[in-house]
DSSP file (Angstrom, degrees, kcal/mol; ACC not computed):
  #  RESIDUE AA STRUCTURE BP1 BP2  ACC     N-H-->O    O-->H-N    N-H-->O    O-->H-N    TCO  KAPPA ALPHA  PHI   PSI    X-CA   Y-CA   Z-CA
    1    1 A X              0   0    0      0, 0.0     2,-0.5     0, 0.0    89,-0.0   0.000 360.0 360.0 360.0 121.8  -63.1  -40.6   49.3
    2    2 A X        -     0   0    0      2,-0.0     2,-0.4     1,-0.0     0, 0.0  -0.699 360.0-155.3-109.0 157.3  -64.7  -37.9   47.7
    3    3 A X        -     0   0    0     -2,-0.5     2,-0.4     1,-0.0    -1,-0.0  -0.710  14.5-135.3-104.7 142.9  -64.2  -36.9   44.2
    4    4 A X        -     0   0    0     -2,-0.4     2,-0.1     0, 0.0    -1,-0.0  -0.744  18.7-149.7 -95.3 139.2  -64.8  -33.2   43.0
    5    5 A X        -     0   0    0     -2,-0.4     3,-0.1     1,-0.2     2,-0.1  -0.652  27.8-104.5-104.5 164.2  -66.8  -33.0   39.5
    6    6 A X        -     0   0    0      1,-0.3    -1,-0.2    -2,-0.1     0, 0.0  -0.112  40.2 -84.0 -70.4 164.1  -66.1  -30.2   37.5
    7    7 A X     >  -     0   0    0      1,-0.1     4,-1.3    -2,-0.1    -1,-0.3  -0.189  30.4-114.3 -78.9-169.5  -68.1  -27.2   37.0
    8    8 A X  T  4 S+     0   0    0      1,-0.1     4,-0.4     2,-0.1    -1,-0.1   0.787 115.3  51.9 -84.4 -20.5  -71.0  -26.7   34.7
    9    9 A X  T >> S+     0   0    0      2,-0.2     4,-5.8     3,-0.1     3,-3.2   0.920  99.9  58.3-118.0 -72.4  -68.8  -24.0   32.7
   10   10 A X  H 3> S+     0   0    0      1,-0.3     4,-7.6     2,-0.2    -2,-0.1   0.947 110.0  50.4 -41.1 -68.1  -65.6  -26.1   32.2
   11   11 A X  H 3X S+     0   0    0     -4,-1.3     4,-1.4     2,-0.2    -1,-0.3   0.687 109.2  44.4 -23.1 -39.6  -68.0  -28.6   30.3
   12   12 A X  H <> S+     0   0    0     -3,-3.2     4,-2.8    -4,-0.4     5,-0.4   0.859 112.9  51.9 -74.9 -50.1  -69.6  -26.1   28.1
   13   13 A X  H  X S+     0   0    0     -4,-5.8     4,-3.0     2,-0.2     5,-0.4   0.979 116.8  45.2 -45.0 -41.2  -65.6  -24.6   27.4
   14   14 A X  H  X S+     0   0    0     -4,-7.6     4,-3.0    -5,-0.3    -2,-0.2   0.896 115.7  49.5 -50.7 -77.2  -64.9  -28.9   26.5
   15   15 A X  H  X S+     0   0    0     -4,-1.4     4,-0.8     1,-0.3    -2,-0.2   0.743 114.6  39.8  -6.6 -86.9  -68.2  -28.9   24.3
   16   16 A X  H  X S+     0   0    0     -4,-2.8     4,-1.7     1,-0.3     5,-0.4   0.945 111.4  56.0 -65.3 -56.0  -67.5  -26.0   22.4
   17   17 A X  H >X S+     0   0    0     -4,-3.0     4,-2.7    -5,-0.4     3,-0.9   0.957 109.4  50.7 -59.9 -49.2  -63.7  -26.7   21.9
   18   18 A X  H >X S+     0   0    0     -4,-3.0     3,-2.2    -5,-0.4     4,-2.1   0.832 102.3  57.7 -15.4-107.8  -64.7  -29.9   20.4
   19   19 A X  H 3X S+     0   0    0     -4,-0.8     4,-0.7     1,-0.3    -2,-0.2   0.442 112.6  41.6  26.7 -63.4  -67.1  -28.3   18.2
   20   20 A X  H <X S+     0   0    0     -4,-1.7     4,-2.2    -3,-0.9    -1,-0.3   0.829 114.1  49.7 -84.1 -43.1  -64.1  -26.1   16.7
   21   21 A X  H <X S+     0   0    0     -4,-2.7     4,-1.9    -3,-2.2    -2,-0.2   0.891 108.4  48.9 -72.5 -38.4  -61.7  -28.7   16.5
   22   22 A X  H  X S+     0   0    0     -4,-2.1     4,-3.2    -5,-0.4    -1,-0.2   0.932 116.1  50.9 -73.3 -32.2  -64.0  -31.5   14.7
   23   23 A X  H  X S+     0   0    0     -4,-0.7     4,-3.6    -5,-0.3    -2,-0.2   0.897 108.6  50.4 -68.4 -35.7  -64.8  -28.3   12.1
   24   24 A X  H >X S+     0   0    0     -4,-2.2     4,-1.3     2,-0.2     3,-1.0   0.982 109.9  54.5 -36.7 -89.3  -61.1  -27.7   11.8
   25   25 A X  H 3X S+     0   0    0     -4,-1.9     4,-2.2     1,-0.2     5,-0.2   0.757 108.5  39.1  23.0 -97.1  -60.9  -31.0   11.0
   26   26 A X  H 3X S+     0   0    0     -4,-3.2     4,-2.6     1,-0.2    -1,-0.2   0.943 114.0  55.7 -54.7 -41.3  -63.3  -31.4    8.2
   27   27 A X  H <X S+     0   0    0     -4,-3.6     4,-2.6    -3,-1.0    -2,-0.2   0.941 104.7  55.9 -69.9 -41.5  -62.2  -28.1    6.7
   28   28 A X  H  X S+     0   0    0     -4,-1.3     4,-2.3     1,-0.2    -1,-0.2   0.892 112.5  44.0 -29.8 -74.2  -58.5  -29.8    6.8
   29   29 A X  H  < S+     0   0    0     -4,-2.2     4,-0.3     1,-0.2    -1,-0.2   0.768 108.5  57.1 -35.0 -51.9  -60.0  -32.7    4.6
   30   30 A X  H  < S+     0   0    0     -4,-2.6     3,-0.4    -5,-0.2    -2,-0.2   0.967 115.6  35.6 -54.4 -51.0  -61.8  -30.6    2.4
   31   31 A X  H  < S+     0   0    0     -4,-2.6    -2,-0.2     1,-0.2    -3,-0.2   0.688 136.4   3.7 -88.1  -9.0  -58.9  -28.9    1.5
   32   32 A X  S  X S+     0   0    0     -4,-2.3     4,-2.5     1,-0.0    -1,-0.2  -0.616  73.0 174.6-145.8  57.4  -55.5  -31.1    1.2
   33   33 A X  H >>>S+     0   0    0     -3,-0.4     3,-1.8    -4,-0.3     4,-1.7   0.865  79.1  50.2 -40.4 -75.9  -57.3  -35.1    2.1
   34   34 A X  H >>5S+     0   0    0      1,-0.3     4,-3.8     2,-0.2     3,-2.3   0.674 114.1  40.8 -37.4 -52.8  -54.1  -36.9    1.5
   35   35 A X  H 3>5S+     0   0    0      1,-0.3     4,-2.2     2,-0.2    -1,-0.3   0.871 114.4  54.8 -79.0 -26.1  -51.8  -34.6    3.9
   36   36 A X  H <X5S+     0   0    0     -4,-2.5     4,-1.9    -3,-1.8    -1,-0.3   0.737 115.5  38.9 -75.4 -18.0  -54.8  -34.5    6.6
   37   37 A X  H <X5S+     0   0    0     -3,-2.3     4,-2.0    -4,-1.7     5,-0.3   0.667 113.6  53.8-103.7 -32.4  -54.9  -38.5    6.7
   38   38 A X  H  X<S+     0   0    0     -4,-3.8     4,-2.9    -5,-0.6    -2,-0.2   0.989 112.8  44.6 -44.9 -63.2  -51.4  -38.6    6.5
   39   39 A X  H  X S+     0   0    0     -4,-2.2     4,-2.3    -5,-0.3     3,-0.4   0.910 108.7  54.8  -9.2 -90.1  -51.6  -36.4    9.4
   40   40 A X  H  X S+     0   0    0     -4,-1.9     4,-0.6     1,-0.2    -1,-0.2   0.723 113.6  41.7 -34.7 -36.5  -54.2  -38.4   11.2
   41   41 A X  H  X S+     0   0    0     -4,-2.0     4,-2.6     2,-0.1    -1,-0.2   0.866 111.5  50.1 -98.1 -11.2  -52.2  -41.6   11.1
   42   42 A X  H >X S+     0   0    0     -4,-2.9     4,-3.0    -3,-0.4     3,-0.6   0.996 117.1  48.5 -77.5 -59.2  -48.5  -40.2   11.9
   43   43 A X  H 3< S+     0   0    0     -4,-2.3    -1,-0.2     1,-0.2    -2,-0.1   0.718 114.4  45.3 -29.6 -39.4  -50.6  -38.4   15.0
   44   44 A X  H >< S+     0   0    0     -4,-0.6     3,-0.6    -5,-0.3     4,-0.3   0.874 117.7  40.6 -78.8 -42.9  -52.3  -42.0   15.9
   45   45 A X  H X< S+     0   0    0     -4,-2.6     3,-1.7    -3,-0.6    -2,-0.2   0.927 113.7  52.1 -72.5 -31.9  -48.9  -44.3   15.6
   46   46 A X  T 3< S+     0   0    0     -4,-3.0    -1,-0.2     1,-0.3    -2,-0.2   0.548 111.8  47.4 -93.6  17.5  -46.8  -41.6   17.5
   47   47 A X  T <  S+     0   0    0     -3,-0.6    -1,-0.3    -5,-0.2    -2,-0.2   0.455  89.1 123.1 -94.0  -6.2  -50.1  -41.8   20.6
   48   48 A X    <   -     0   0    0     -3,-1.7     2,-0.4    -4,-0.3    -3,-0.0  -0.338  69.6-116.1 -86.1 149.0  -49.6  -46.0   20.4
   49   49 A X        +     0   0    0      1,-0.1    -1,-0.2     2,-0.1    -2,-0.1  -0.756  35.8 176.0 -77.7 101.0  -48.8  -47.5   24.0
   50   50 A X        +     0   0    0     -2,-0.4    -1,-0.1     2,-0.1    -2,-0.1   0.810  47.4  92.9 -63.8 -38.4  -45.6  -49.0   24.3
   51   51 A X  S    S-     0   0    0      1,-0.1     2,-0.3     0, 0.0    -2,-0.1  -0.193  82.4-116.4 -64.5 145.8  -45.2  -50.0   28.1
   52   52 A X        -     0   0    0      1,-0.0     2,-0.1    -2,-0.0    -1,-0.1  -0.714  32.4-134.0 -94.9 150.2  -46.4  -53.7   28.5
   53   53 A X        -     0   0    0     -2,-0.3     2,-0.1     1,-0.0    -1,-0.0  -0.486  16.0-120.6-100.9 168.2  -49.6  -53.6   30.9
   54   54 A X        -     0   0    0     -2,-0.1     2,-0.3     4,-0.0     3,-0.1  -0.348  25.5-161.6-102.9-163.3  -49.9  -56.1   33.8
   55   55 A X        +     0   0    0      1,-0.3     0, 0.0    -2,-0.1     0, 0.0  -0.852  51.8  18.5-148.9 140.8  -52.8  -58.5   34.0
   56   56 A X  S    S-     0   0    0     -2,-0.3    -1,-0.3    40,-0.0     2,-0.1  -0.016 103.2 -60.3  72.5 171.6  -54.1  -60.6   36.9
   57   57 A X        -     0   0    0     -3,-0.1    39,-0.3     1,-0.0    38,-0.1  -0.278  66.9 -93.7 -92.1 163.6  -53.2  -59.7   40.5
   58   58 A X        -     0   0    0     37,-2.4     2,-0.4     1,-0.1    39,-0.3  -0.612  46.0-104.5 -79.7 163.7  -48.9  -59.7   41.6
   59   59 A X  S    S+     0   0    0      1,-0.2    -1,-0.1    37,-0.1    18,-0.1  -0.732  97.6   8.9 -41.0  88.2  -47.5  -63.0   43.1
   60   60 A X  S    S+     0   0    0     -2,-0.4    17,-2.0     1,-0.3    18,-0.3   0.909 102.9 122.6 101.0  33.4  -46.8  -63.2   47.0
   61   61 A X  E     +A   76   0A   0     -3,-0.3    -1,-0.3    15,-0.2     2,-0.3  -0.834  30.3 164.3-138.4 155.9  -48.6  -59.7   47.6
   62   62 A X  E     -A   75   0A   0     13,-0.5    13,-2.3    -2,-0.2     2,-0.2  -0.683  21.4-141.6-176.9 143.4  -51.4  -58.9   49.7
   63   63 A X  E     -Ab  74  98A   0     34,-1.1    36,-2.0    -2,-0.3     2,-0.3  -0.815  13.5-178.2-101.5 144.8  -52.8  -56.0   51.0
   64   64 A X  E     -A   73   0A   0      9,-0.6     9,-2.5    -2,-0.2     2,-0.3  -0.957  32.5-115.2-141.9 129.9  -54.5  -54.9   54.6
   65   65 A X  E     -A   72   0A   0     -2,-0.3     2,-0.6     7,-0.2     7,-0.2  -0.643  13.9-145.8 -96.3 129.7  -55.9  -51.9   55.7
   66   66 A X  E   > -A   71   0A   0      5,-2.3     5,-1.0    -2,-0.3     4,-0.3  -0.738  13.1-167.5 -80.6 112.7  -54.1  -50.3   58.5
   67   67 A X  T > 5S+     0   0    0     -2,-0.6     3,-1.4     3,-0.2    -1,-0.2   0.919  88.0  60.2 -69.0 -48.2  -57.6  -48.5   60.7
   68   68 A X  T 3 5S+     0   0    0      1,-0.3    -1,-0.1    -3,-0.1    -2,-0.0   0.793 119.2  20.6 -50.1 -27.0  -54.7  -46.5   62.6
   69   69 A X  T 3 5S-     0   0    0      2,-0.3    -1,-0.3    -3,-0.2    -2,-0.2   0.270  96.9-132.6-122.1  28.7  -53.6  -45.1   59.9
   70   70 A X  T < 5S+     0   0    0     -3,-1.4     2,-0.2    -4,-0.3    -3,-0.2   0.928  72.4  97.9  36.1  82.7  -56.6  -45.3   57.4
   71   71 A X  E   <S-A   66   0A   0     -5,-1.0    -5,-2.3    18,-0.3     2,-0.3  -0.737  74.5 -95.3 162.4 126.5  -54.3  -46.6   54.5
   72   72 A X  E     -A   65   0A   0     -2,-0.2    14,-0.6    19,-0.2    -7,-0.2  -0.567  26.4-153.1 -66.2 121.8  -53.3  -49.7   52.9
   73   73 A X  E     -AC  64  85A   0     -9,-2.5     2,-0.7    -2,-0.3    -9,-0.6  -0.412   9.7-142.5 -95.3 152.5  -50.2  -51.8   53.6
   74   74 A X  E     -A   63   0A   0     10,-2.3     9,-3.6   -11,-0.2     2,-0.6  -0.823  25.9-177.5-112.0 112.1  -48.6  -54.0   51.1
   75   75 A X  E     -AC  62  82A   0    -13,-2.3   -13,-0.5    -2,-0.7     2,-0.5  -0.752  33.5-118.7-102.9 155.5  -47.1  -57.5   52.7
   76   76 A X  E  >  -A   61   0A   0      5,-1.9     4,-2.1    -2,-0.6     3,-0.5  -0.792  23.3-146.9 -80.9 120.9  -45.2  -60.3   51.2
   77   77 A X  T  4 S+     0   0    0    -17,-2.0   -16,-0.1    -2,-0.5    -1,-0.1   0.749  89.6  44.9 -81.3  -3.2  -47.6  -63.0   51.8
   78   78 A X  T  4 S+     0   0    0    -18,-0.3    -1,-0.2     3,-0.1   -17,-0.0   0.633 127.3  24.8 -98.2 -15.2  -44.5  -65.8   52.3
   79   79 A X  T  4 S-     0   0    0     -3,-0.5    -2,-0.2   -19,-0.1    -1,-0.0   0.646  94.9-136.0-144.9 -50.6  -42.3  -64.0   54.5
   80   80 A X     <  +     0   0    0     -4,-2.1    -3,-0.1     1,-0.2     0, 0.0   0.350  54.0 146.8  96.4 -16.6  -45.1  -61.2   56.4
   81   81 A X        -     0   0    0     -6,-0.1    -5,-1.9    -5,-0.1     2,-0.6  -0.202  53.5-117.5 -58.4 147.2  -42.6  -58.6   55.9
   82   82 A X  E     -C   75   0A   0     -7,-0.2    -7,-0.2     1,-0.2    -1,-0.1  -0.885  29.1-174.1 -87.9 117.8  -44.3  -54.9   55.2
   83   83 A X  E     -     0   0A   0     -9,-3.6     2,-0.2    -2,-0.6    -1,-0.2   0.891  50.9 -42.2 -57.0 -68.7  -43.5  -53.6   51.8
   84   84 A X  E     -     0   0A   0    -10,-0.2   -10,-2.3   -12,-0.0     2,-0.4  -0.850  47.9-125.7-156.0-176.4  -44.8  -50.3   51.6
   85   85 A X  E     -C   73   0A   0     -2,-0.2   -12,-0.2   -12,-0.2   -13,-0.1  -0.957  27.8-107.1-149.8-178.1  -47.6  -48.4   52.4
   86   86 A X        -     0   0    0    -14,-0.6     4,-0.1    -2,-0.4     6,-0.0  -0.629  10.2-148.2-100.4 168.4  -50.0  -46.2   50.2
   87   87 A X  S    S+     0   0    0      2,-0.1    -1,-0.2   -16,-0.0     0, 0.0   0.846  78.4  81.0 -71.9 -36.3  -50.3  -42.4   50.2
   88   88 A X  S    S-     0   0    0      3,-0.1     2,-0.5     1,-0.1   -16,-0.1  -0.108  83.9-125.2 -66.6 172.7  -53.6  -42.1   49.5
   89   89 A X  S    S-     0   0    0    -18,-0.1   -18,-0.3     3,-0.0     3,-0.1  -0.960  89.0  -1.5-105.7  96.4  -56.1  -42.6   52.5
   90   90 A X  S    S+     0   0    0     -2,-0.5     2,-0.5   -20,-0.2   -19,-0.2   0.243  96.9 113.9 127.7  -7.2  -58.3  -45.0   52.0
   91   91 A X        -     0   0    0    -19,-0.1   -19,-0.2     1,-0.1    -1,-0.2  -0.854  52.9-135.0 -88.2  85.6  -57.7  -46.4   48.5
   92   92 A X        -     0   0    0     -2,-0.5     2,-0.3    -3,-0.1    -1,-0.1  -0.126  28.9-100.2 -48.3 157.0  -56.4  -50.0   47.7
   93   93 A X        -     0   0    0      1,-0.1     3,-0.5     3,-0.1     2,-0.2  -0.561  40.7 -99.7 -71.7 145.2  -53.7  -50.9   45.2
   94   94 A X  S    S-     0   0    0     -2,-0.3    -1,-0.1     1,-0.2     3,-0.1  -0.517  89.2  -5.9 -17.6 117.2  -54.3  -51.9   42.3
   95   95 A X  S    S+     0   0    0     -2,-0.2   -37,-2.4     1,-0.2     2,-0.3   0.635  98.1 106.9  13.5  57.7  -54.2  -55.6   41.2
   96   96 A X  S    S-     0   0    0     -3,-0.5     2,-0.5   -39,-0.3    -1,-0.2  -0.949  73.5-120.4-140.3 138.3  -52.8  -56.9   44.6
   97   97 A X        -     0   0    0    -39,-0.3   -34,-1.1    -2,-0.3    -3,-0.1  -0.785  19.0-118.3-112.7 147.9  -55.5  -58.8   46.5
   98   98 A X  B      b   63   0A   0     -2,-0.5   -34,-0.2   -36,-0.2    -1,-0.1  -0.127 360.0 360.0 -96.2 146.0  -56.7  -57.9   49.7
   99   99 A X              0   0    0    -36,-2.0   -35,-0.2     0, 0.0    -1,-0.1   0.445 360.0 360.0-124.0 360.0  -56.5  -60.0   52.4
């Protein structure tokens, strides 16, 4: 699959907006600290990740790649049945283990 990188231009525009925003920043600090780390931490708790994340690969799952249709199927490894199958072309799932 190929991925398209950004131009050289978009990069500079990140770069520079940085740049402004870390000066913002400091000037923020210079002039009111307590309300700019108040700030900083209300900003930090209200980004925190609630959703619990999975670990390790699912139970009774297994994936095979369809060559007719270039695209990965999801089976029930007990049973054979076809779950689903992906949009992408060419892309495995995510923590489901290939068979």
């Amino acid at each position: 699959m190929k991925y398209k990188y950004p131009n050289k231009s978009r990069k500079v525009i990140k770069k520079v907006a940085l740049i402004i925003k870390n000066f913002q920043k400091t000037k923020s600090y210079m002039k009111n600290p307590l309300k700019s780390v108040a700030n900083d931490l209300i900003n930090h708790a209200s980004k925190l990740d609630t959703k619990r994340k999975d670990n390790g690969s699912i139970k009774n799952r297994v994936q095979v790649y369809n060559p007719k249709t270039k695209r990965f199927v999801v089976k029930d490894s007990k049973t054979g049945k076809i779950l689903r199958n992906r949009s992408k072309k060419g892309t495995p799932y995510k923590n489901i283990r290939i068979a």
